[in-house]
N, C-alpha and C positions, 0 to 999 in steps of 0.2 A: 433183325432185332426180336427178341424170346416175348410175347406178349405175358405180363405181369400175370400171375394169378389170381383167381377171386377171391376175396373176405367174404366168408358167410358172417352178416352181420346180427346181432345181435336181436334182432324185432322179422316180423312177418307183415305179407298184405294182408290186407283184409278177408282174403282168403286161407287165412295161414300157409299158404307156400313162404319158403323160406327166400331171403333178398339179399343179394350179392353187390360187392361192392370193387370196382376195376382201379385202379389207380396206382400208381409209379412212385408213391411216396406212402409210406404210413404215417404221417404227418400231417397229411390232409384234415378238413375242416372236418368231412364225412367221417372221417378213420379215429378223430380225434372223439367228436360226439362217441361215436359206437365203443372205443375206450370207456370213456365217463360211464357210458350205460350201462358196459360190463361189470366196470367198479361196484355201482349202486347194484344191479342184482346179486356179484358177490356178498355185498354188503348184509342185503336183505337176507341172501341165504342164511347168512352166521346166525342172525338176529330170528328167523324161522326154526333155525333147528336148536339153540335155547328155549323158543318157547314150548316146539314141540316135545324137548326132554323134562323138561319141566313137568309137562301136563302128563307124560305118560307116567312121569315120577309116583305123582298123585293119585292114591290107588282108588281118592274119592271123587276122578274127575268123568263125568256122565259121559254119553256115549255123542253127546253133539261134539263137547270138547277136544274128543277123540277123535273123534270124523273132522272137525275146523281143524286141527292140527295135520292130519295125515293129505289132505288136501293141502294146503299152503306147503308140505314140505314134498308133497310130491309138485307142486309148479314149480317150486324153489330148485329142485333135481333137474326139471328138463332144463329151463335154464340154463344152471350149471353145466351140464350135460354137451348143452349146443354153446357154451365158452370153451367147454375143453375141445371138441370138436374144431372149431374155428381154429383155436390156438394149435391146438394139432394138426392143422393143415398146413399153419404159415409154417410154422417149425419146421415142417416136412420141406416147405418149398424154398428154405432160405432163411425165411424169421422176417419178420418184419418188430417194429419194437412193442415188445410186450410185458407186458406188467405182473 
């Protein structure tokens, strides 16, 4: 029997190594969470990259504003980034259900 592939899921240890998740169902209590948190950081991207088009609109907006925005939209990217990854994996290996 074919041992199931990893989820890279969506959070790190505390060391920021990235954390894998084994399981035979996408279904799962784990697989379900890590869903939900995908959700809410796509969420937040949209809602980061509004503000940060916004501020760079503003040709009166100082150089903190600047800096706060390029920041939140660059964590909002990695993010993003390691959901297409993950999602890019399962796809690759069969699909498990993705959103």
């Amino acid at each position: 029997m074919p041992t199931p592939p990893l989820r890279l899921l969506p959070w790190t240890t505390p060391e920021g190594k990235p954390c894998y998740l084994s399981t035979d169902s996408g279904h799962s209590r784990l697989s379900q969470l890590a869903d939900d948190i995908e959700a809410a950081q796509v969420d937040s991207g949209e809602e980061v990259l509004a503000g940060a088009r916004t501020v760079l609109a503003d040709r009166k907006a100082g150089e903190r504003a600047v800096r706060f925005a390029s920041v939140r939209a660059s964590e909002a990217l990695a993010d993003l980034l390691r959901i297409a990854g993950s999602r890019g994996e399962r796809v690759a290996d069969g699909g498990s259900r993705l959103r």
